[in-house]
N, C-alpha and C positions, 0 to 999 in steps of 0.2 A: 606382326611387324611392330618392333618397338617406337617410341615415339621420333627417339634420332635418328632410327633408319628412316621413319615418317618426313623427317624434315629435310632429312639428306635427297630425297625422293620428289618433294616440292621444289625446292633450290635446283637440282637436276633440271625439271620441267619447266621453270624458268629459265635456266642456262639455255635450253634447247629452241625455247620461245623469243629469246632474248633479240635474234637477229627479225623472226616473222616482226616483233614489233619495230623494230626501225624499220622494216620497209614499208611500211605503211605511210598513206600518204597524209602530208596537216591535215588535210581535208577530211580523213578518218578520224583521226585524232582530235581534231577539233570537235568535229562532230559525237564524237564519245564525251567528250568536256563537255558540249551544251545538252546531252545527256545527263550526265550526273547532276548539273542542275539542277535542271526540272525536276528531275525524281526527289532531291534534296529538300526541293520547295516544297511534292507535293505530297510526301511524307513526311512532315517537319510535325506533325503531333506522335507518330510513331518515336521521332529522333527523340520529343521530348520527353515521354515516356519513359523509353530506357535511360534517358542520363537522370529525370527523377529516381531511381530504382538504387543507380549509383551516389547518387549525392545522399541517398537514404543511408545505402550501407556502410557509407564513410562518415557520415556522422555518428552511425553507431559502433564503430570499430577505432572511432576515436582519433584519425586523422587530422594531421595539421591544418589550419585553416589556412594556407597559401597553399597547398595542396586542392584544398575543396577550392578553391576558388579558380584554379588551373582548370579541377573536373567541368566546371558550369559550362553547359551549350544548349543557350537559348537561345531567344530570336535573334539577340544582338551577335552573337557567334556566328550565325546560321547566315546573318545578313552579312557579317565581313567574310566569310569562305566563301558565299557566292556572286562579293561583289570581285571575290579576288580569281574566283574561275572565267567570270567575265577578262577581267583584266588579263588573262591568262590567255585565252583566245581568240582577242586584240593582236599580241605579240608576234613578232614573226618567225618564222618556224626556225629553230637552232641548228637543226640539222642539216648536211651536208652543203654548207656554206664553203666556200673556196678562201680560204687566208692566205695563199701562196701559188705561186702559180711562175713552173722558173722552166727555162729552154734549158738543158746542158749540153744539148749538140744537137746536132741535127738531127728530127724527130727521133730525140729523146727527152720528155715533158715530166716533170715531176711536177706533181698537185699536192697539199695538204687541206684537206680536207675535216670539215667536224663530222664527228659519228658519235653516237653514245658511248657510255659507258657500259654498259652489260646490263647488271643485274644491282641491284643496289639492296641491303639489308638497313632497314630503318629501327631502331630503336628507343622509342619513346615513354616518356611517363607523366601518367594523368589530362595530356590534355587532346579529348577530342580532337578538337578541331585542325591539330596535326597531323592529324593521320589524313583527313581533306585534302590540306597543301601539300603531305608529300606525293599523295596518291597522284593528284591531278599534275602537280609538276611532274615526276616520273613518265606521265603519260604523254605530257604534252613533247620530252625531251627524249621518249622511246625507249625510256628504260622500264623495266619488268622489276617490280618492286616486293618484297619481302616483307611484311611490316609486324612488331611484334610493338602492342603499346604494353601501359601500364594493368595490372589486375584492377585496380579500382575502377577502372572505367569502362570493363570488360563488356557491360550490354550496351552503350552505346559506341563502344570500337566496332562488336560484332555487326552492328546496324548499318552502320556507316559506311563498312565494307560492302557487305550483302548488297547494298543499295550502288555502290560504286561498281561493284564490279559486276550487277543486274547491266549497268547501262553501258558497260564497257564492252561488256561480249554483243549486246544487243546491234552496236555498232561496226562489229565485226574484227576487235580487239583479239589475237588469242590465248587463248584461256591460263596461260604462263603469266598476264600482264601484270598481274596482281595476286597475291597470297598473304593471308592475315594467320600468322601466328599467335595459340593461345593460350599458352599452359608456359608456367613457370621453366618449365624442364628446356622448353622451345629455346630460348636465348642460349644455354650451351652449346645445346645442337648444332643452333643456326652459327655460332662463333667457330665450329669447327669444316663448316664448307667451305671453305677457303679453294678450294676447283673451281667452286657455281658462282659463289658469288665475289663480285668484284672489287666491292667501296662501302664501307659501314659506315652508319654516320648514326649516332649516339645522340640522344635528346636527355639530361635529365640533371640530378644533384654531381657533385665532386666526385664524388666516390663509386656512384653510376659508373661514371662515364671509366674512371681510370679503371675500372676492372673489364671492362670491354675492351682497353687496349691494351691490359695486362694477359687476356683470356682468348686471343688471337690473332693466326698470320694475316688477317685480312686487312689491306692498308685502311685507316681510321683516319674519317674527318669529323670537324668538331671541335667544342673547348669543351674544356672541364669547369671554369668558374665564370662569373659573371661580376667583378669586381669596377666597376664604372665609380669616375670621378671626374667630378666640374672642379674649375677652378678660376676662381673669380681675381682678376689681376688689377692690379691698381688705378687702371682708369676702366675699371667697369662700370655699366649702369645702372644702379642697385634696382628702379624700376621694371631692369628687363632681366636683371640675375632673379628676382625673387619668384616671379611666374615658372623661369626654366628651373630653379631647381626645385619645387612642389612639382612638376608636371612629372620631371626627371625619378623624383623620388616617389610619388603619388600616385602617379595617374595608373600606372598596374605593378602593384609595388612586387609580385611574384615574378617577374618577366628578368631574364637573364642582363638587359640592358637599362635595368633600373638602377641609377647612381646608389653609389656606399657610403664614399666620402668625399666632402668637399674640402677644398683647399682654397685657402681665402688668404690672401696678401695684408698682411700689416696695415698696409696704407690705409686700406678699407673696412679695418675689421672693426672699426668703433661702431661706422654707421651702418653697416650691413649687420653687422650680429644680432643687435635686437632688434630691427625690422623682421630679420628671417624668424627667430624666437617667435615672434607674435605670429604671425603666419604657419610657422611650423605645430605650433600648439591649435591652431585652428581647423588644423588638415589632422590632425592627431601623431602628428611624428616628434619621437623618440630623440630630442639630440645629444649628443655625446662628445664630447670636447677636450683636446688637451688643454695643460695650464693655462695658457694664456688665452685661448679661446671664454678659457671659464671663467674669465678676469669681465669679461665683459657681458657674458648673460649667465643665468644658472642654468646648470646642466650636470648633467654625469660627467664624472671624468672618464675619456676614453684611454682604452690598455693598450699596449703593443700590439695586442690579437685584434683589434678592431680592424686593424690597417688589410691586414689582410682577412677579413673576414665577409662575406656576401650572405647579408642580413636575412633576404626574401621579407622583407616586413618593414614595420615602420620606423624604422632606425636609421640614424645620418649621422654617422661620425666627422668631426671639424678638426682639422688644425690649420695651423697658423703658420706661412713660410712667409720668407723676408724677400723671395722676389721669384720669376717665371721659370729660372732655372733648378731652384731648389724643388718648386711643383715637379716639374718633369721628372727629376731625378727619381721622386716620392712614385710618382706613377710609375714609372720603367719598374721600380722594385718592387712596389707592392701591388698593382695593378692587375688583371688578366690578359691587357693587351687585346681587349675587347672593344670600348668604345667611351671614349674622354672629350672634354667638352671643354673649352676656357670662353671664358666673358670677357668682354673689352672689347673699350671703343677704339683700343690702339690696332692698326692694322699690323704692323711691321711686329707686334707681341704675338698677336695671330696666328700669323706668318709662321714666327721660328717657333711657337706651340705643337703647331701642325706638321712641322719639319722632326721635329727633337722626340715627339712624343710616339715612342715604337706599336701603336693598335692598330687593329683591324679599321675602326672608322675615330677618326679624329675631328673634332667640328669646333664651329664658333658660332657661339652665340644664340644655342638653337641646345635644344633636350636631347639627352643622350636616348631617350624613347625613337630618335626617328629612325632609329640601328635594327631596320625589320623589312624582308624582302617585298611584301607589299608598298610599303611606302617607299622605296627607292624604284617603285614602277615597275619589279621582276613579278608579279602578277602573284607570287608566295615565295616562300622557303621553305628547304629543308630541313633547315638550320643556319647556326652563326660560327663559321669558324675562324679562331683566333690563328690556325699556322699558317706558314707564307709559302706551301707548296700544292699547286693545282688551282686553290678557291682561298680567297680570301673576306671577311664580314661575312655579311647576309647571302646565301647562296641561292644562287635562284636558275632560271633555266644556263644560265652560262657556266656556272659550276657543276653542271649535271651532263654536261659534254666533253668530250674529249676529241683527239682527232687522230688521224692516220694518214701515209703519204700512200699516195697513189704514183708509180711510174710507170709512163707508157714506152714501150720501142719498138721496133720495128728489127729484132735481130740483135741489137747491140750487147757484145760481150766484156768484160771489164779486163780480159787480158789483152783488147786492144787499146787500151788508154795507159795498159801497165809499160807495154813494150816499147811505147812513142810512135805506131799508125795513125794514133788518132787522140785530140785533144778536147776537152774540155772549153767550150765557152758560155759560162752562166750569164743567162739574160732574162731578167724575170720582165713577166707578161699582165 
């Protein structure tokens, strides 16, 4: 058996598995989650073992360091994926919740109803700890998950599975719930099951992403860039701009939701530019500046290519607009329509920022970091999708369901409504 027919054959086994795990009930399901846990916990020097082995081999093979730094899964990984399975089985179960509920005649009932998606393909690169959130959301939202990560991370993916889906069958999971792909060859294969699987969803660089939705029919969620910009507007408060954009820029500068560039308003650009300067040279970041920006600290001049460009690293491109509407503009064009951020104490600027500005999460006043499904309380993510069909942002267990109508009758045929015996009177319930 070749490896495509191998994967074609997986995919199948989960199509087929796909339905035993929605019927399962939270109380399985959950109980497989506070599974994975413990085992998470009580193998956490095996976990560390294999990602040492990986951090080995990417140092020696010469890997980007925003890479190596996606690879790390140590305790502090180890402790945010199992405060987030926690949080995860806190939540109330996704599944078949009633959104609609309508009379159309007499006992004739139309329901809509949530149900999973199927089968989902996840493809990711470099970071552990992904493959955690997808697995356990997948599990908690009854879908039968597919996952192929990155090769560098390949003995702590295989761990992390092993482990996950020891406690998943232990619970009485079956054995469709979960498949970890491992061999380069896999991600064709898997892009050709387009019967099995249902919804792919892409974790990785640009270029990643757009040849998985260049390389098949399978609907594709997800962005491709991670181009995030604050913009600090003329009644901002330079004491509370100067935290958010270090935190923005700093705090995990590989992370898709890591600001690019900031856009600073005239008004402010005298006294906010070398305050940020000083600060930004103490965190160790890179700033890059149009003219007039440069007018006011030293820096690189920024190119045309900065604007749209997503750094992964310590770099923060500046310029300089003459008021909230030229910002927006700057963002709608160069932006990914991911997650933007304006400063100000003006509400009513705010306001029309959060109106005008076309992203997935738009904010005030606050780090473009907080654009991640744990922190919006969805217990993980998938991923962060920038399109505006099915999931939008952070995706968490509500983007990982779908739904269907249910009609009940009692006989009723539709050539008596055609012919005028019988009418229609919708009364939702």
């Amino acid at each position: 058996m070749t490896e495509a027919d191998m994967m074609r054959s997986l995919a199948a086994r989960a199509k087929k598995d796909s339905p035993r795990l929605a019927s399962q009930s939270i109380e399985i399901r959950n109980t497989a989650l506070a599974k994975v846990a413990e085992l998470l916990a009580d193998r956490r020097s095996l976990i560390f073992e294999a990602n040492e082995k990986d951090l080995l081999s990417a140092e020696k093979t010469g890997l980007p360091l925003p890479v190596i730094k996606r690879l790390h899964f140590d305790e502090h990984k180890l402790a945010d994926v199992l405060d987030g399975i926690k949080s995860l089985i806190g939540l109330p179960d996704p599944l078949f919740r009633t959104l609609l509920k309508r009379e159309l005649d007499s006992d004739l009932l139309l329901e809509q109803i949530t149900c999973p998606i199927g089968v989902i393909g996840v493809i990711f690169e470099s970071r552990p700890d992904a493959l955690v959130q997808i697995a356990t959301l997948c599990m908690k939202s009854g879908n039968c998950a597919i996952l192929k990560g990155g090769s560098e991370a390949a003995n702590t993916n295989k761990l992390l599975f092993d482990l996950i889906y020891e406690a998943g069958l232990s619970a009485g999971l079956p054995a469709g719930f979960l498949t970890l792909a491992e061999t380069r060859s896999d991600i064709d294969a898997l892009l050709q099951c387009d019967k099995d699987i249902d919804l792919l969803i892409p974790r990785g660089s640009n270029s990643f992403v757009r040849y998985i939705m260049d390389h098949s029919k399978i609907p594709v969620l997800g962005h491709a860039d991670g181009i995030c910009h604050i913009y600090c507007d003329a009644s901002c408060d330079i004491e509370k701009a100067i935290p958010i954009i270090l935190d923005s820029k700093a705090q995990y500068v590989a992370a898709c939701n890591a600001v690019e560039t900031l856009l600073v308003h005239e008004a402010v650009a005298a006294k906010l530019l070398p305050a940020l300067s000083c600060a930004a040279a103490a965190s160790g970041i890179k700033l890059l500046g149009d003219s007039t920006a440069s007018s006011y600290i030293a820096c690189e001049p920024a190119q045309d290519v900065d604007w749209r460009t997503e750094y992964l690293d310590l770099i923060l491109s500046i310029k300089i607009v003459g008021d909230l509407n030229e910002a927006v503009d700057h963002i709608n064009r160069f932006g990914s329509h991911h997650t933007d951020s304006i400063v100000t104490e003006d509400v009513n600027a705010a306001d029309l920022f959060m109106l005008l500005v076309d992203s997935a999460g738009v904010y005030h006043n606050c780090s473009t970091r907080f654009a991640d499904g744990f922190r919006y309380g969805f217990g993980a993510e998938v991923g962060i999708s920038t399109g505006k069909i099915h999931a939008r942002g952070p995706v968490g267990l509500d983007g990982l369901v779908t739904y269907k109508y249910k009609l009940h009758g009692t006989g009723q045929i539709v050539g008596s409504y055609a012919n005028g015996e019988r009418s229609f009177h919708f009364k939702d319930l």
